[in-house]
Gaussian input, Z-matrix of N, CA and C with variables (Angstrom, degrees):
# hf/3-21g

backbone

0 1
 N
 C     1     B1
 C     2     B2     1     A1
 N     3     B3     2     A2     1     D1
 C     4     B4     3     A3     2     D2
 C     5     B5     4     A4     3     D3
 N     6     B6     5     A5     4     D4
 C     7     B7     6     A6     5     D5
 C     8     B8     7     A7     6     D6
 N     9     B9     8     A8     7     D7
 C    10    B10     9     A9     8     D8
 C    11    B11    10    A10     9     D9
 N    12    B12    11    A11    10    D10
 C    13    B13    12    A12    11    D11
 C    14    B14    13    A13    12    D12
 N    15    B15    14    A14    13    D13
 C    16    B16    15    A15    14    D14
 C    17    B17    16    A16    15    D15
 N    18    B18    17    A17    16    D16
 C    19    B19    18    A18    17    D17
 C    20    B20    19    A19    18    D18
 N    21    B21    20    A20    19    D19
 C    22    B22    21    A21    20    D20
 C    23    B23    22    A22    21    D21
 N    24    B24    23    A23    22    D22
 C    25    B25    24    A24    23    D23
 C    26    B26    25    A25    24    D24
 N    27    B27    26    A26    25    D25
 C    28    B28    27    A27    26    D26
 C    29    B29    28    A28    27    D27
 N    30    B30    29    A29    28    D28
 C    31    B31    30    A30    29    D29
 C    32    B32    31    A31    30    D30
 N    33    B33    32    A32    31    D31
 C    34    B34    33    A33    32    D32
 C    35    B35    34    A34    33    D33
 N    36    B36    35    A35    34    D34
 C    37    B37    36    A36    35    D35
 C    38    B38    37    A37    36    D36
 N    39    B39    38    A38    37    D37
 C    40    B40    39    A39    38    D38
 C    41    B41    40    A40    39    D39
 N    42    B42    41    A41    40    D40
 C    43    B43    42    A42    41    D41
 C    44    B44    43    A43    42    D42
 N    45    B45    44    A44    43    D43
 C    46    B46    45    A45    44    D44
 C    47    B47    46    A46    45    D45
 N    48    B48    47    A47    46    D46
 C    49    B49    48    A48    47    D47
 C    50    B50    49    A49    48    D48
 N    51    B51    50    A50    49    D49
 C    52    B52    51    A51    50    D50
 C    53    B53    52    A52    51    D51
 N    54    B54    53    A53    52    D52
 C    55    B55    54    A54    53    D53
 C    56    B56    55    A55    54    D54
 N    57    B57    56    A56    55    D55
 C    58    B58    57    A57    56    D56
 C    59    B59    58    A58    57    D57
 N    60    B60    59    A59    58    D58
 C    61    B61    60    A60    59    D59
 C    62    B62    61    A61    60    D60
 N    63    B63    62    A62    61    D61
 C    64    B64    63    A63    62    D62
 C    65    B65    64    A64    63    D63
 N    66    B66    65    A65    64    D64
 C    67    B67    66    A66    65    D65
 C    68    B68    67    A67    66    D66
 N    69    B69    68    A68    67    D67
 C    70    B70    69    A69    68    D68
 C    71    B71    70    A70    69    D69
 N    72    B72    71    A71    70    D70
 C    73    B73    72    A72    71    D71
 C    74    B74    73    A73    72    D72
 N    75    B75    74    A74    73    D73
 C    76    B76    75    A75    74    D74
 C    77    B77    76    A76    75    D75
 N    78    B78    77    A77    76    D76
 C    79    B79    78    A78    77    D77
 C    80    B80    79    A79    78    D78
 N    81    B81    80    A80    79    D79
 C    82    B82    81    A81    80    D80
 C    83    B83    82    A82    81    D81
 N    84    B84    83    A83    82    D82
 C    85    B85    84    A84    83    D83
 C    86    B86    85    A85    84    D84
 N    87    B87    86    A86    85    D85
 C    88    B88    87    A87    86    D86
 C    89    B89    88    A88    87    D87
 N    90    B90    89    A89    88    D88
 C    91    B91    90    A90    89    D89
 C    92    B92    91    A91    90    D90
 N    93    B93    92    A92    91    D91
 C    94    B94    93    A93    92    D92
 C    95    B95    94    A94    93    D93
 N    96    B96    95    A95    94    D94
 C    97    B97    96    A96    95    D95
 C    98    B98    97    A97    96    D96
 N    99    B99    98    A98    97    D97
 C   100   B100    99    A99    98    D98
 C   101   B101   100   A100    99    D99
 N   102   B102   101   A101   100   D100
 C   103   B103   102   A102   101   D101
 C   104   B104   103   A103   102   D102
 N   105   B105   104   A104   103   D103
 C   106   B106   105   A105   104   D104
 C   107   B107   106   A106   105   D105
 N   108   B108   107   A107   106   D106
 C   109   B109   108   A108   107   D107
 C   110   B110   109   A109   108   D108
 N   111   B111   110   A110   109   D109
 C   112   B112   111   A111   110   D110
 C   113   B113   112   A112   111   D111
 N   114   B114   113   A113   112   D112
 C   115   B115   114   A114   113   D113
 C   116   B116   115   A115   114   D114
 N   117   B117   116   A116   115   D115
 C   118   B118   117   A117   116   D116
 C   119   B119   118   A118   117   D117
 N   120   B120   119   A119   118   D118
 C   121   B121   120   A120   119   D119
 C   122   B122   121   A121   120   D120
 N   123   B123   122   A122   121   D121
 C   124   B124   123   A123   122   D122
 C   125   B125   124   A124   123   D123
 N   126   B126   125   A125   124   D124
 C   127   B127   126   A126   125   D125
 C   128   B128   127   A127   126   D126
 N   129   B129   128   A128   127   D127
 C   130   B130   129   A129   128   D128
 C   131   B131   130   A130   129   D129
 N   132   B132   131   A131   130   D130
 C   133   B133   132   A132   131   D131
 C   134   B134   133   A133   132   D132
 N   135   B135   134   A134   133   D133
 C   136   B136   135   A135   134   D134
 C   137   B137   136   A136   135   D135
 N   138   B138   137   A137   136   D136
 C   139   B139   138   A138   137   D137
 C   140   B140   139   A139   138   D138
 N   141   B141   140   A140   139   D139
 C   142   B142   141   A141   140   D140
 C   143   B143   142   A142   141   D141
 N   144   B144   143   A143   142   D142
 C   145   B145   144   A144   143   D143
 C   146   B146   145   A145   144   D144
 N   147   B147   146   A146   145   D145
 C   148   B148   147   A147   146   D146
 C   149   B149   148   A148   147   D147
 N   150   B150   149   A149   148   D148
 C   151   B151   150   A150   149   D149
 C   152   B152   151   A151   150   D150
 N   153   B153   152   A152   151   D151
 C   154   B154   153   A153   152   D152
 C   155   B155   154   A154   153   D153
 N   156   B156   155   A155   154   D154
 C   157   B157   156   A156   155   D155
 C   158   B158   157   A157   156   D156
 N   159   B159   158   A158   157   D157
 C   160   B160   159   A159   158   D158
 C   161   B161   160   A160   159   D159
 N   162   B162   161   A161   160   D160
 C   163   B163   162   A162   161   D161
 C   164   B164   163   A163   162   D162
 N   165   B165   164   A164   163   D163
 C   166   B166   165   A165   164   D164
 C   167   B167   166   A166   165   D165
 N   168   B168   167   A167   166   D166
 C   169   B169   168   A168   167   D167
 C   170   B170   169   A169   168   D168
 N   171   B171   170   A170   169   D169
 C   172   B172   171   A171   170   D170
 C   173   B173   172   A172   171   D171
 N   174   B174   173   A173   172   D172
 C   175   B175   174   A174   173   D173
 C   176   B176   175   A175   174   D174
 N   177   B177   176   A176   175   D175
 C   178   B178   177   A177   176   D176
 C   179   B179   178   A178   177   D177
 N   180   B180   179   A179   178   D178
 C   181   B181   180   A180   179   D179
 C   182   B182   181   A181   180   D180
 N   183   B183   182   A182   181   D181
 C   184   B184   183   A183   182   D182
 C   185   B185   184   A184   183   D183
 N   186   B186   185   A185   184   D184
 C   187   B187   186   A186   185   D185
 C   188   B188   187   A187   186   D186
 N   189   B189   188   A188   187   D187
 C   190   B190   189   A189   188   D188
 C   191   B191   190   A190   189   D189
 N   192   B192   191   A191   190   D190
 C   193   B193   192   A192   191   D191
 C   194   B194   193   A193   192   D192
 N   195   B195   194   A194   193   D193
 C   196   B196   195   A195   194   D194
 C   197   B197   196   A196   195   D195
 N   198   B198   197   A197   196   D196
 C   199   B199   198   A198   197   D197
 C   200   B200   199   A199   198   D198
 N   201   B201   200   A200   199   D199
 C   202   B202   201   A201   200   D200
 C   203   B203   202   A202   201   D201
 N   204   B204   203   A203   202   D202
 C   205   B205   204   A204   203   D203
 C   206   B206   205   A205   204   D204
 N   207   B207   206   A206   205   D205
 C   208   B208   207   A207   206   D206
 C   209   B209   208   A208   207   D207
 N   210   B210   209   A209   208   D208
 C   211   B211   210   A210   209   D209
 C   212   B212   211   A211   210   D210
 N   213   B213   212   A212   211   D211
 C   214   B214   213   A213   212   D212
 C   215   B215   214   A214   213   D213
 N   216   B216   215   A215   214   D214
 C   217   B217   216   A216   215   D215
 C   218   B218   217   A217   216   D216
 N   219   B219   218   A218   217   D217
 C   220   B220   219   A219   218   D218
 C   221   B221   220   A220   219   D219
 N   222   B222   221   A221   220   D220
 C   223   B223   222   A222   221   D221
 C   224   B224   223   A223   222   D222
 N   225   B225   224   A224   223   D223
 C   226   B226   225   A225   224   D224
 C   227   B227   226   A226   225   D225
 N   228   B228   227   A227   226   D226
 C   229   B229   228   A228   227   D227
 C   230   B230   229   A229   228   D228
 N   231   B231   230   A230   229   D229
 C   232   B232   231   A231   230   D230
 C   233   B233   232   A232   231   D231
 N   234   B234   233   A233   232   D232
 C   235   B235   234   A234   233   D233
 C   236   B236   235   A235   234   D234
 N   237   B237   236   A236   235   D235
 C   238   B238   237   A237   236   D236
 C   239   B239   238   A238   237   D237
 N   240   B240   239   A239   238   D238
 C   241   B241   240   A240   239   D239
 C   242   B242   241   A241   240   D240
 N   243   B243   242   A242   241   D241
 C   244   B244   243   A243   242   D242
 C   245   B245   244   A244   243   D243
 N   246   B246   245   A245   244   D244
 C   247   B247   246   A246   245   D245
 C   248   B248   247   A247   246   D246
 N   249   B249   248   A248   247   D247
 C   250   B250   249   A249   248   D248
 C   251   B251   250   A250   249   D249
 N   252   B252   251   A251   250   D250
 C   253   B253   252   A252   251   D251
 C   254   B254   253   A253   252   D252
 N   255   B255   254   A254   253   D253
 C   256   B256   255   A255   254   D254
 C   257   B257   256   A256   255   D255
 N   258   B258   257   A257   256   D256
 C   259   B259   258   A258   257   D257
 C   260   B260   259   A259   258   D258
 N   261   B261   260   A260   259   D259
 C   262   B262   261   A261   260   D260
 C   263   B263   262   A262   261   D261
 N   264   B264   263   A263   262   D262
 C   265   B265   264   A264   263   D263
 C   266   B266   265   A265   264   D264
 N   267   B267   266   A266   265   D265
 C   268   B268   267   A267   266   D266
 C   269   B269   268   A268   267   D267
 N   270   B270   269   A269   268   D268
 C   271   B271   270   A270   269   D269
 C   272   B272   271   A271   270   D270
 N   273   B273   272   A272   271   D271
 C   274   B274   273   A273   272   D272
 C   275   B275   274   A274   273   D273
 N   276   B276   275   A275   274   D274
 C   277   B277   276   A276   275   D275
 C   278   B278   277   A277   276   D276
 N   279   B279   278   A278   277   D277
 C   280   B280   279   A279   278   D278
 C   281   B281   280   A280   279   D279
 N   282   B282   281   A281   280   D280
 C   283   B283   282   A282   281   D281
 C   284   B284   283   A283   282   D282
 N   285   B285   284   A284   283   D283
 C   286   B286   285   A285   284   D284
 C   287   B287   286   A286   285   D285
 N   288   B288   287   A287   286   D286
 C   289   B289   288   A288   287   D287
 C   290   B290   289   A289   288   D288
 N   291   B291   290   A290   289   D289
 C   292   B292   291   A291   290   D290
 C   293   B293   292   A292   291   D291

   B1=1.4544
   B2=1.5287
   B3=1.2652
   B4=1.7357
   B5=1.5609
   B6=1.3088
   B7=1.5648
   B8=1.8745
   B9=1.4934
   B10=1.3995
   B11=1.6815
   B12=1.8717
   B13=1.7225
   B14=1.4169
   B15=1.3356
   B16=1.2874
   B17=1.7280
   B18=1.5766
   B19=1.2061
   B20=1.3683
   B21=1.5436
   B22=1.4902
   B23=1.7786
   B24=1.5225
   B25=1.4039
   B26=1.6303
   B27=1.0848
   B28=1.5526
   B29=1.9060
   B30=1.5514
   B31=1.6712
   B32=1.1134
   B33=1.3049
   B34=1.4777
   B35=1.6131
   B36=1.3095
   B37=1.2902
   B38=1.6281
   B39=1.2036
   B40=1.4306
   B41=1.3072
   B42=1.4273
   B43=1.7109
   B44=1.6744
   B45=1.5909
   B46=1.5965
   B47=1.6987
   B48=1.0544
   B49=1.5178
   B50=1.8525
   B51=1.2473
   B52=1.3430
   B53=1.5000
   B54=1.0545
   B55=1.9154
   B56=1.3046
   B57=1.1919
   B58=1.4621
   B59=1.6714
   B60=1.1410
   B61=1.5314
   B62=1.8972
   B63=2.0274
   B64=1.4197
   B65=1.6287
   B66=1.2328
   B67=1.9995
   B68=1.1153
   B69=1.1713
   B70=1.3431
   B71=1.7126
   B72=1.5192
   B73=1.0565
   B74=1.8291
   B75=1.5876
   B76=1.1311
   B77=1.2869
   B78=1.5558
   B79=1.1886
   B80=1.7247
   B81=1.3300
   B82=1.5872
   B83=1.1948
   B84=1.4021
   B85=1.7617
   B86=1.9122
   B87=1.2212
   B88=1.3093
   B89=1.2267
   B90=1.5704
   B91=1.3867
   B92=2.3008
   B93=1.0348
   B94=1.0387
   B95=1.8691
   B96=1.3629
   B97=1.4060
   B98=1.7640
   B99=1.4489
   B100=1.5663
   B101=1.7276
   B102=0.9594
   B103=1.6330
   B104=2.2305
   B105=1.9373
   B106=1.0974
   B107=1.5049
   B108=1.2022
   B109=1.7687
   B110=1.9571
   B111=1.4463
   B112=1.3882
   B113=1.8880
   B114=0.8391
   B115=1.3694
   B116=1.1909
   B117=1.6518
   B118=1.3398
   B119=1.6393
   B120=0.6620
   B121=2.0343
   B122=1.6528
   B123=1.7076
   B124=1.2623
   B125=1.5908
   B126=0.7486
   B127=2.0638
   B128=1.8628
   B129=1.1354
   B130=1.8579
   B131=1.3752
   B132=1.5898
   B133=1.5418
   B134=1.7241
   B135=1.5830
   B136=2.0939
   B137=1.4598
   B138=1.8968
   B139=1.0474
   B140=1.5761
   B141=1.6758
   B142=1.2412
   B143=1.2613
   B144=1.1014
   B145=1.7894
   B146=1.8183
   B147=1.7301
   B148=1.3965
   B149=1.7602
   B150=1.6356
   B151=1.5002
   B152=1.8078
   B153=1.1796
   B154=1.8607
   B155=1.3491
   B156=1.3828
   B157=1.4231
   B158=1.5173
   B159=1.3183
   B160=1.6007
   B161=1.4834
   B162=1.4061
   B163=1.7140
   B164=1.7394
   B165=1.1818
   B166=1.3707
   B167=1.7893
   B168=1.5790
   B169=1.3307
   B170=2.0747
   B171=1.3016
   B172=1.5072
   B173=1.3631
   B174=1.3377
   B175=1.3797
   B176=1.5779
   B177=1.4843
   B178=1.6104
   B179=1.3763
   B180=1.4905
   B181=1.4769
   B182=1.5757
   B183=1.4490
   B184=2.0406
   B185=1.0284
   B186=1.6563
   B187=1.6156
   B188=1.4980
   B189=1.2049
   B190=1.8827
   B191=1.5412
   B192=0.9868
   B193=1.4124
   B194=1.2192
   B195=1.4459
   B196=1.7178
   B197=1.5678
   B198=1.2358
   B199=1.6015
   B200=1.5313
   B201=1.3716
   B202=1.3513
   B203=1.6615
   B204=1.8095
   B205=0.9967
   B206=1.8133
   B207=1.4537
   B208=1.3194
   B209=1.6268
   B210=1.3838
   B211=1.5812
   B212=1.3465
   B213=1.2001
   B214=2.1048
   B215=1.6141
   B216=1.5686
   B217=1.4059
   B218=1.2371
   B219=1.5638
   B220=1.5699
   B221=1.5210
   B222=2.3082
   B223=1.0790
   B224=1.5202
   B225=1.6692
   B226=1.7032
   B227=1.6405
   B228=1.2265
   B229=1.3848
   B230=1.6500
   B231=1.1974
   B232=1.5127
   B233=1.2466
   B234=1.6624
   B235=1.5321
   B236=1.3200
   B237=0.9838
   B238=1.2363
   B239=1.3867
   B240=1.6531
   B241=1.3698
   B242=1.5454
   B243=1.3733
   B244=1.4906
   B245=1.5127
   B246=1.2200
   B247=1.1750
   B248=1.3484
   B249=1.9539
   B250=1.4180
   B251=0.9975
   B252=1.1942
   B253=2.2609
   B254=1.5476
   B255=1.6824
   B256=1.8981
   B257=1.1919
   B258=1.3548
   B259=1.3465
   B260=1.8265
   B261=1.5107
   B262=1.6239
   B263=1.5405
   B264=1.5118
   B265=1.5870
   B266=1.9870
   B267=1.6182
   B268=1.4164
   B269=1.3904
   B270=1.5837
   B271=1.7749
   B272=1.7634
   B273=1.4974
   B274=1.5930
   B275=1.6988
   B276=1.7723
   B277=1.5424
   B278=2.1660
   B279=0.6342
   B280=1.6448
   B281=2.2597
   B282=1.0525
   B283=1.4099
   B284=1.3251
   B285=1.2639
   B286=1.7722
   B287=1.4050
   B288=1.4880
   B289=1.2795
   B290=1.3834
   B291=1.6895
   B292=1.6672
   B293=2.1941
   A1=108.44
   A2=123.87
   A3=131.36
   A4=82.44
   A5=79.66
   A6=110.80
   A7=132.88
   A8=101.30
   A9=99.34
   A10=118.57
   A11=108.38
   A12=98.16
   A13=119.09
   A14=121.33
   A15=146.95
   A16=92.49
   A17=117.30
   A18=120.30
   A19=137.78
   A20=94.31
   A21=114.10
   A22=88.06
   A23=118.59
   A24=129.30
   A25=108.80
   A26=114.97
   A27=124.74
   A28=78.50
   A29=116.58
   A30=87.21
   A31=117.27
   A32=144.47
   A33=144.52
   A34=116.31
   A35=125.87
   A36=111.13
   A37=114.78
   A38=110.05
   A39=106.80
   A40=122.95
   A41=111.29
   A42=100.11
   A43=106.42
   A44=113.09
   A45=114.21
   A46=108.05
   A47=131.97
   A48=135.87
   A49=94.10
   A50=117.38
   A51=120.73
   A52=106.90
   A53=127.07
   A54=128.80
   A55=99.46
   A56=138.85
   A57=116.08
   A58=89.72
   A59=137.08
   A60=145.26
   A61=112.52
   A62=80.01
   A63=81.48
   A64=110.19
   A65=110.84
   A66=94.43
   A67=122.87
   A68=129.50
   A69=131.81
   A70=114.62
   A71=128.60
   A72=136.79
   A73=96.67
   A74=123.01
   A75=103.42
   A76=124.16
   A77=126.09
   A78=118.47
   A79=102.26
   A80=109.63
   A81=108.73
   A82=95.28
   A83=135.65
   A84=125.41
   A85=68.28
   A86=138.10
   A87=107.28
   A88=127.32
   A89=126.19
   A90=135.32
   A91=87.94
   A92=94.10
   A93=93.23
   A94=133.44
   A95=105.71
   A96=122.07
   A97=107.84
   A98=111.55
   A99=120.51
   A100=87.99
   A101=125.16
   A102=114.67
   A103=98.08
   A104=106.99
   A105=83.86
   A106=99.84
   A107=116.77
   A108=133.41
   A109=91.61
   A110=127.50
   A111=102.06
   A112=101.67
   A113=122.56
   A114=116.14
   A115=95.11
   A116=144.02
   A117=107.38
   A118=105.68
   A119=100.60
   A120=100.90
   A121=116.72
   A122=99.93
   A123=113.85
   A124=100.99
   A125=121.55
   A126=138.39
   A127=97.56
   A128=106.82
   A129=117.14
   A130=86.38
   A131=115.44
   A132=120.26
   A133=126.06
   A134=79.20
   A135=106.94
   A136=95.68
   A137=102.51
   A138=88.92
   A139=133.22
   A140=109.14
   A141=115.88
   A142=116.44
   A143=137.13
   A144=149.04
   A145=103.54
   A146=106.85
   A147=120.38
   A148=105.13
   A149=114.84
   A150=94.98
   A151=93.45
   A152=108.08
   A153=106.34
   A154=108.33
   A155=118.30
   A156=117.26
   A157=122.93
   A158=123.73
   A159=118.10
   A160=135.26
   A161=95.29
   A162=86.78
   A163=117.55
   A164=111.11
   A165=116.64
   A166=109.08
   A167=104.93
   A168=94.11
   A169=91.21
   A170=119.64
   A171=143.23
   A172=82.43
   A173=142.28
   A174=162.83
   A175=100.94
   A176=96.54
   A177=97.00
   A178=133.43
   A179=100.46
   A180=105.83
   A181=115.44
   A182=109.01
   A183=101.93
   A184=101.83
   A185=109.59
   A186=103.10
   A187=102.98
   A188=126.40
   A189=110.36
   A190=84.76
   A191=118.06
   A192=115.24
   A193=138.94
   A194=108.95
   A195=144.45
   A196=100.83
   A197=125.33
   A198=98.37
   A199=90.33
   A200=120.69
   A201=125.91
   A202=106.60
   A203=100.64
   A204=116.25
   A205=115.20
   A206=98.78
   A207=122.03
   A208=104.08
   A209=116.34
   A210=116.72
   A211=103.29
   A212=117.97
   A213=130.49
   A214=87.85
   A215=134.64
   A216=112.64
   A217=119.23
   A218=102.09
   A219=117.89
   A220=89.67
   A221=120.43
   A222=91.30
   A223=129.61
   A224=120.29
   A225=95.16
   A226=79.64
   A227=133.21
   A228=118.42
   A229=125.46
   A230=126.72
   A231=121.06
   A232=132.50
   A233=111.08
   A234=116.95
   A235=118.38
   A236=138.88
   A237=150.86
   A238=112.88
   A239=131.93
   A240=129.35
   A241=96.29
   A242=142.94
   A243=144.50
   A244=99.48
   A245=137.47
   A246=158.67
   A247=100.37
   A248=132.89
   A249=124.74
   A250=97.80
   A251=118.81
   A252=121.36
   A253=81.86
   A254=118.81
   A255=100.70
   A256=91.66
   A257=139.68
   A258=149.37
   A259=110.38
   A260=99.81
   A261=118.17
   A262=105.57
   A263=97.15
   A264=113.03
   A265=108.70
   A266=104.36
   A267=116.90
   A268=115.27
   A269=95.48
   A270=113.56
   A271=94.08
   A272=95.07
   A273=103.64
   A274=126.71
   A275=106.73
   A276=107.02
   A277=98.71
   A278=141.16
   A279=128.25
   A280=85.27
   A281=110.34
   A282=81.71
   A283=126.15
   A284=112.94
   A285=120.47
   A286=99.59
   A287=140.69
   A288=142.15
   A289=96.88
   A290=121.88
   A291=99.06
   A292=95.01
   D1=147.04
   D2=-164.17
   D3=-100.68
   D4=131.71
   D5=165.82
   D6=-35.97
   D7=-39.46
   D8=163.76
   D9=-88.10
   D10=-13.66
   D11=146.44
   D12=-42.47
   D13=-68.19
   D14=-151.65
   D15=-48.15
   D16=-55.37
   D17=-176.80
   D18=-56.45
   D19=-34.78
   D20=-160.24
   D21=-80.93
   D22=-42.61
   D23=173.34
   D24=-37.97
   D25=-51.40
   D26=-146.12
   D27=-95.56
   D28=-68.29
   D29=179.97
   D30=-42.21
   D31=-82.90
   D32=170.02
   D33=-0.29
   D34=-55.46
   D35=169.77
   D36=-80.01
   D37=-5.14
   D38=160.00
   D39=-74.52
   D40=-45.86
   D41=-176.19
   D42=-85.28
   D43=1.74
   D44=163.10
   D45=-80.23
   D46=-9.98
   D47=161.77
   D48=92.37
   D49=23.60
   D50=163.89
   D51=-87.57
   D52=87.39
   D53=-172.24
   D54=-107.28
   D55=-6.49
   D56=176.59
   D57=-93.96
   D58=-31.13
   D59=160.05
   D60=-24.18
   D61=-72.73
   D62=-169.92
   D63=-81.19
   D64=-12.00
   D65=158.25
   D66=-71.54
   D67=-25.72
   D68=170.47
   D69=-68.94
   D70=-27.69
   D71=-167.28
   D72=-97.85
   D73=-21.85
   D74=159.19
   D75=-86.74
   D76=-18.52
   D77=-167.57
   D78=-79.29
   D79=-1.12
   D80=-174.93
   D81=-93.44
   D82=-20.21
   D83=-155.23
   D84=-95.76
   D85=-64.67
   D86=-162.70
   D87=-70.70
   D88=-1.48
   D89=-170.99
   D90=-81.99
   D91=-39.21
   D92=-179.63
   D93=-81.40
   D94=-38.69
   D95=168.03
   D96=-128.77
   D97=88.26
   D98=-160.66
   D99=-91.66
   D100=41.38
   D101=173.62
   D102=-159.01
   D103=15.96
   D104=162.72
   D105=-101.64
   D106=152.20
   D107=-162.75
   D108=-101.88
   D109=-11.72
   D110=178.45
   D111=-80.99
   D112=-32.06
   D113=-159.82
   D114=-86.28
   D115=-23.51
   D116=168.11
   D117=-81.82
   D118=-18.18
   D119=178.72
   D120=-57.18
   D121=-33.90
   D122=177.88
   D123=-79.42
   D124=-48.34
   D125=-159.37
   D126=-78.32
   D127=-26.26
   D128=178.51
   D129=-68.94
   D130=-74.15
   D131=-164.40
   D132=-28.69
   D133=-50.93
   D134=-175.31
   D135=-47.17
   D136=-63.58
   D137=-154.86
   D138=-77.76
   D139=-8.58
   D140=168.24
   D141=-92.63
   D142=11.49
   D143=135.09
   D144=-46.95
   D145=-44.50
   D146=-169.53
   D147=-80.62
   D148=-15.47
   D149=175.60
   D150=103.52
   D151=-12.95
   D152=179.25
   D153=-82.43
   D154=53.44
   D155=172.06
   D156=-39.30
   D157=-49.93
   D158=164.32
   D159=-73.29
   D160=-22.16
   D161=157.49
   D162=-87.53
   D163=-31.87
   D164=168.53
   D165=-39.86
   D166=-39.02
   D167=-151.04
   D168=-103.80
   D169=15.49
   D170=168.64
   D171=-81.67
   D172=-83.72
   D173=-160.28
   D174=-38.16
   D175=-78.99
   D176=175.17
   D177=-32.78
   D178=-47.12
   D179=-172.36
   D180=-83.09
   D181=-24.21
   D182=153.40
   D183=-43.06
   D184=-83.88
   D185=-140.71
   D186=-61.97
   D187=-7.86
   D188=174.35
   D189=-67.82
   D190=-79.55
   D191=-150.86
   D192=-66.60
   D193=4.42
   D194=139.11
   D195=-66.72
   D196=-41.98
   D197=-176.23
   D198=-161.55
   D199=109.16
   D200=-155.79
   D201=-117.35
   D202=9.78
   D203=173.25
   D204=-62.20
   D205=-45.33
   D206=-150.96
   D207=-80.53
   D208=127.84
   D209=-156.67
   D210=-88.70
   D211=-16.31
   D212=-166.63
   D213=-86.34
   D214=-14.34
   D215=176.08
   D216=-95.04
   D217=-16.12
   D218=-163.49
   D219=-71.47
   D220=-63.86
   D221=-178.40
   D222=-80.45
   D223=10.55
   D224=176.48
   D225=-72.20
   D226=-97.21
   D227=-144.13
   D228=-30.33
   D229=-32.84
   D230=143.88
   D231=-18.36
   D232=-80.23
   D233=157.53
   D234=-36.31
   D235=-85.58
   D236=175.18
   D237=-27.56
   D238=-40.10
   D239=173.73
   D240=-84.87
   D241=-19.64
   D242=163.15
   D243=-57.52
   D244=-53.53
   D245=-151.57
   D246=-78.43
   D247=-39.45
   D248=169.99
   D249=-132.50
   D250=48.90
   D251=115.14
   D252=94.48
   D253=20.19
   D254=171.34
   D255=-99.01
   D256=122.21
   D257=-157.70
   D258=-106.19
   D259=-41.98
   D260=-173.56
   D261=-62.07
   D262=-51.17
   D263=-167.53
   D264=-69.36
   D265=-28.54
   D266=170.19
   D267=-48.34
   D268=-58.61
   D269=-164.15
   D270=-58.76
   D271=-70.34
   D272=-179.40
   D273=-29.69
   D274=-55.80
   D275=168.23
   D276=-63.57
   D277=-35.02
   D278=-144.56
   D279=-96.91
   D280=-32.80
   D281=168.38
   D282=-83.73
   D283=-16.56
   D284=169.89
   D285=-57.82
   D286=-49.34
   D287=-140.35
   D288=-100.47
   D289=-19.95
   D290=-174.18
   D291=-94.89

């Protein structure tokens, strides 16, 4: 199955409110392609929706650094280091992202 199947699958049971589903369906798109940066970006989101602020913010900082191009990763990982009191690393991601 192509990889943006795999995705569109795993959103879908996300916006069906099956989340232990669609975490499991992202942690397979990265078990499988560990250098695509949407599925941990997606799988960061889940899990800080879930209250997993430190793995959320494990999550974040792949996909920046899989593609550090992209300014929407710089600030979720921002928020999220605002969010557990790393303040330096906040400021630092949120001026990369504007």
């Amino acid at each position: 199955m192509m990889i943006s199947h795999l995705m569109q699958k795993a959103e879908a049971q996300e916006r069906a409110g099956h989340l232990v589903d669609a975490e499991a369906s992202y942690r397979n798109i990265i078990a499988m392609h560990p250098k695509f940066h949407p599925a941990y970006q997606a799988l960061g989101l889940l899990v800080y929706a879930a209250g997993n602020l430190a793995i959320s913010a494990e999550l974040f900082r792949t996909a920046l650094t899989l593609a550090p191009e992209i300014a929407l990763y710089h600030r979720n990982y921002g928020e999220i280091c605002r969010r557990l009191g790393k303040f330096i690393e906040a400021i630092e991601a949120g001026k990369v992202a504007c």
